[in-house]
C-alpha positions as CSV (number, residue, x, y, z in Angstrom):
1,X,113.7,10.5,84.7
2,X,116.0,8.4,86.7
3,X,113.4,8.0,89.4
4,X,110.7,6.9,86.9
5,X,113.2,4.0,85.2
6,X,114.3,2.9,88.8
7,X,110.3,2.6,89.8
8,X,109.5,1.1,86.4
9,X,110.3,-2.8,87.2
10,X,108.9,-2.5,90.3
11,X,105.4,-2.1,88.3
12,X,105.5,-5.2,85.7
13,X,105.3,-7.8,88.6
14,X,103.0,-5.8,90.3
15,X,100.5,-5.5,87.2
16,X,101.7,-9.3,86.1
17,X,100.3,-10.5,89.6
18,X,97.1,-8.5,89.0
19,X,96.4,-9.7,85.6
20,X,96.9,-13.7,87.1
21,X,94.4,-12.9,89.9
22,X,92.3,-11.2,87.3
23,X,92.2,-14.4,85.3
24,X,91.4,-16.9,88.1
25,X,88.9,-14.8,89.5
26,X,87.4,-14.8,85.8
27,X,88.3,-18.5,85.3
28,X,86.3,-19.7,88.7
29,X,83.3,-17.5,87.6
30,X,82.6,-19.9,84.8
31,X,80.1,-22.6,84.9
32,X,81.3,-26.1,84.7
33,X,81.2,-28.1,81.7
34,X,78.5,-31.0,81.1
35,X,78.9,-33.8,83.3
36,X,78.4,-37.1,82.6
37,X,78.1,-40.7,84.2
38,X,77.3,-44.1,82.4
39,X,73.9,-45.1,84.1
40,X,74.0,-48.9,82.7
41,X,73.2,-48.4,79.1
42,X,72.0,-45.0,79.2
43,X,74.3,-41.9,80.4
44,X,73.7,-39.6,83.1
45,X,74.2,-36.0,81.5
46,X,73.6,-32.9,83.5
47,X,73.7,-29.5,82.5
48,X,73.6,-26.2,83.9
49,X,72.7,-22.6,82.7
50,X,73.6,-19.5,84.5
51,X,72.0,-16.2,83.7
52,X,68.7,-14.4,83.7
53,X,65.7,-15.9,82.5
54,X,62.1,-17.2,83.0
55,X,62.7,-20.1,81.8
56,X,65.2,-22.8,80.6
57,X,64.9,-25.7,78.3
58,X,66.8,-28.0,76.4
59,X,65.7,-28.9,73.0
60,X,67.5,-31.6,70.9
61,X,67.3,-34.2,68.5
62,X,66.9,-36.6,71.6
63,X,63.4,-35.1,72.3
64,X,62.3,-34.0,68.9
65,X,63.5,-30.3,69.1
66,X,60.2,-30.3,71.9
67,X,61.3,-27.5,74.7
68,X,58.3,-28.8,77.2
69,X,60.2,-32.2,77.1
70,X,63.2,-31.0,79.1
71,X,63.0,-28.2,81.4
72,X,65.6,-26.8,83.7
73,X,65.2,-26.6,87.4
74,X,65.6,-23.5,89.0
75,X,68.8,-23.6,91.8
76,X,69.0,-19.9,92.4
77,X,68.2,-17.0,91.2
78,X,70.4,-16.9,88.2
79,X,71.2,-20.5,87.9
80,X,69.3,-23.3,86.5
81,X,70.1,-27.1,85.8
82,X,68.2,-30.3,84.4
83,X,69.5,-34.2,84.2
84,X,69.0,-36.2,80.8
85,X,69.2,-40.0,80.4
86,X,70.8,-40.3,77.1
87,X,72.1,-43.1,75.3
88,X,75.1,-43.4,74.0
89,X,75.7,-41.7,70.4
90,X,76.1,-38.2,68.9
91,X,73.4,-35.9,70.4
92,X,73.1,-32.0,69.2
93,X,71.1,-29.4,70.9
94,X,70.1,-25.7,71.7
95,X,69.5,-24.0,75.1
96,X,65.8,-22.7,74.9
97,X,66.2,-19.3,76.7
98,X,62.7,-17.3,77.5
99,X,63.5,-14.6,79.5
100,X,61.1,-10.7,79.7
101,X,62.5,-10.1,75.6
102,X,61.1,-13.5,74.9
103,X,62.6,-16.9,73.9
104,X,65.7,-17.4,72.2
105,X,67.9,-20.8,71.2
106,X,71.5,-20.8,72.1
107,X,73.9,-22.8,72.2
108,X,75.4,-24.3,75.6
109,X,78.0,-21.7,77.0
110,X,79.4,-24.7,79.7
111,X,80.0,-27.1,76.3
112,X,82.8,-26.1,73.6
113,X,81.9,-28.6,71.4
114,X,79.7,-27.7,68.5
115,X,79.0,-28.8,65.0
116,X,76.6,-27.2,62.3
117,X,73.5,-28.6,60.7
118,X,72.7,-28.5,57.0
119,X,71.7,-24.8,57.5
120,X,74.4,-23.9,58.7
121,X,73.3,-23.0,62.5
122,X,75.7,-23.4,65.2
123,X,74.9,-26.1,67.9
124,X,75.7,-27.5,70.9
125,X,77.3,-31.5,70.7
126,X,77.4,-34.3,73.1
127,X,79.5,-37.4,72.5
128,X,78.5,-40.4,74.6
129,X,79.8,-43.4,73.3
130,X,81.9,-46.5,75.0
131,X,85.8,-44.3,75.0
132,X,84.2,-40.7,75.6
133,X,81.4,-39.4,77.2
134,X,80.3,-35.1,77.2
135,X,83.7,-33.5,77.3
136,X,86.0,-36.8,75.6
137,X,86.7,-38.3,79.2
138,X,86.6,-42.0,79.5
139,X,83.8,-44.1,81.6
């Protein structure tokens, strides 16, 4: 018993350490969030989608909820991106997901933000205006 208490401390900072790289190996596996860039009037917004699919779309009430408005562009094998022009405002959307099962919406796994619509459906926001743009940063 004294042998097990003496070799017990020894084992918290061991597992404490694990559990830390455990998180930042989690933490840098995540996509990054929207970024955006004021493009004159307009702002630069791209998104990314990471996962397995056919094909990727974004559908929003910036292109009339159309998914063959805004396709994503296939990087890799499992990770897809497209660039919008938006202008400044409040912009909600979906991720149009078709994948061997079919297509599904979704919200945006890379952006937090979300709001409801008068249904009560979860979507995806994006605030550009002149203070914040995607995530709240500043111009």
């Amino acid at each position: 018993m004294a042998a097990e208490s003496a070799r017990a401390p020894g084992r918290l900072p061991r597992l404490a350490v694990a559990l830390a790289l455990l998180g930042l190996a989690c933490a840098s596996a995540a996509p990054p969030p929207p970024a955006a860039v004021w493009e004159g009037d307009d702002v630069r917004v791209e998104l990314e989608y990471q996962g397995e699919a056919e094909a990727v779309s974004i559908v929003g009430d910036f292109n009339d909820w159309d998914p063959a408005r805004h396709p994503f562009e296939r990087m890799a094998a499992e990770r897809w991106r497209v660039v919008l022009r938006l202008p400044p405002g409040r912009h909600v959307y979906l991720l149009s997901v078709t994948t061997d099962r079919g297509r599904r919406l979704r919200t945006d796994p890379t952006n937090s933000r979300r709001t409801r619509d008068v249904f009560g459906r979860e979507l995806s926001l994006l605030v550009l205006d002149g203070d914040h743009a995607g995530d709240g940063e500043g111009r």
